[in-house]
N, C-alpha and C positions, 0 to 999 in steps of 0.2 A: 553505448546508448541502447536504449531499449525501445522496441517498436511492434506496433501488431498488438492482435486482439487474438486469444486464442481462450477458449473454452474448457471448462475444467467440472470435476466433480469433488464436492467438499463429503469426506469420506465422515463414515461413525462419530471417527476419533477426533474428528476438526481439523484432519491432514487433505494441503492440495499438493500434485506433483505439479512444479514448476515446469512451465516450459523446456525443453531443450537446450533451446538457445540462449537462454537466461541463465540457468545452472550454473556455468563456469564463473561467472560474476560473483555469487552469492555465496559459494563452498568456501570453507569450510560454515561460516556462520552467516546469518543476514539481521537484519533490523525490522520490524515491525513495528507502525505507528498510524496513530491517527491521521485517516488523511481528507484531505478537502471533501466538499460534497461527500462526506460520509461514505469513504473507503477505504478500504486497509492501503497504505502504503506499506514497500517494500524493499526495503535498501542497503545498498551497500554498506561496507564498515567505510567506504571514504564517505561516500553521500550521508553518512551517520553523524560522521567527526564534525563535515561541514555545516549540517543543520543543527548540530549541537552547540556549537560556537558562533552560528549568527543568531540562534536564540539570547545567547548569553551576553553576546553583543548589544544587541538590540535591546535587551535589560537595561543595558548600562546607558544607553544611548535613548533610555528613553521610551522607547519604540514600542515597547512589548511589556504589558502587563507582567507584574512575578508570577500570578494566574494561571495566566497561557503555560506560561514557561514551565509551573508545577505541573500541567497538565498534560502539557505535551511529553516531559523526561517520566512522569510516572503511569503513563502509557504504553512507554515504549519500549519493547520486547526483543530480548537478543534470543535466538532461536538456530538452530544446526540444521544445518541440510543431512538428511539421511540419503543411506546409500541409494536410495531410489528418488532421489530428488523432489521430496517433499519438507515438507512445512507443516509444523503445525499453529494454525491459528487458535488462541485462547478466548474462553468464553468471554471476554471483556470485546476485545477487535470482533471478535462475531454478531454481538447484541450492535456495536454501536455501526456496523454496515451493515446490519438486517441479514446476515446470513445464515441460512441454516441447516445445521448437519445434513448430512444425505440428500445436498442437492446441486444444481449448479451452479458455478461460479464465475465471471469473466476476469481473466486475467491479462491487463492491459498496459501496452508498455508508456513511458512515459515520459520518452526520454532521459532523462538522468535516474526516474526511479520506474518500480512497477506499481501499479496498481492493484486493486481485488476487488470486484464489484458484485451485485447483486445485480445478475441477467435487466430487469427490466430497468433499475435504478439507471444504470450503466446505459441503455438505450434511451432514455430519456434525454440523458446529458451529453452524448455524441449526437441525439436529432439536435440537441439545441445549440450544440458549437458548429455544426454542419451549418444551420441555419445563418450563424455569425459568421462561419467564414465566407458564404455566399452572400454576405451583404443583404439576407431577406428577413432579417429582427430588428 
């Protein structure tokens, strides 16, 4: 499980170092893809198989546009952890989370995957689940 919010810098090259405590999950490779509220999701190769095969399910079952389903598998990026424990994010996942070289980034856990957010985007949307959990929306 992944948890926490930690802070990051999105380098030149479109490389972030991953958490510490994240790393050991994601080595040798991880998943990159569109994610909700416009931010990079970050996943494991299990978390990878299983949203591959509920999309393809859901296909079948109806549930899920072919659309979606092109959209989502031709998004989505296998990528290697380098030996300093980065990532590099591809100009496509950067334009569609608003991120931009040489600056910061929030990297937030998410339980089953990680997040990437754009500093303010990312404070927007934890005031506003803050807000729901507290029952004041």
């Amino acid at each position: 499980m992944f948890v926490g919010t930690h802070e990051r810098q999105l380098d030149p090259k479109g490389r972030i170092a991953l958490p510490a405590a994240f790393r050991p999950k994601f080595e040798p490779t991880c998943y990159l893809a569109l994610g909700r509220d416009r931010c990079v999701e970050v996943l494991t190769t299990d978390a990878f198989l299983t949203v591959a095969n509920d999309a393809i399910e859901k296909v079948r079952r109806g549930e899920m546009d072919r659309k979606q389903q092109r959209t989502l598998a031709s998004n989505m990026v296998e990528v290697t952890v380098d030996a300093q424990g980065r990532i590099n994010l591809d100009e496509k996942l950067r334009a569609y989370a608003g991120l931009e070289l040489n600056s910061r980034v929030v990297v937030s856990g998410a339980f089953g995957h990680v997040e990437i957010w754009d500093p303010a985007r990312h404070q927007r949307m934890n005031e506003s689940g803050t807000q729901e959990l507290a029952g004041t929306e």
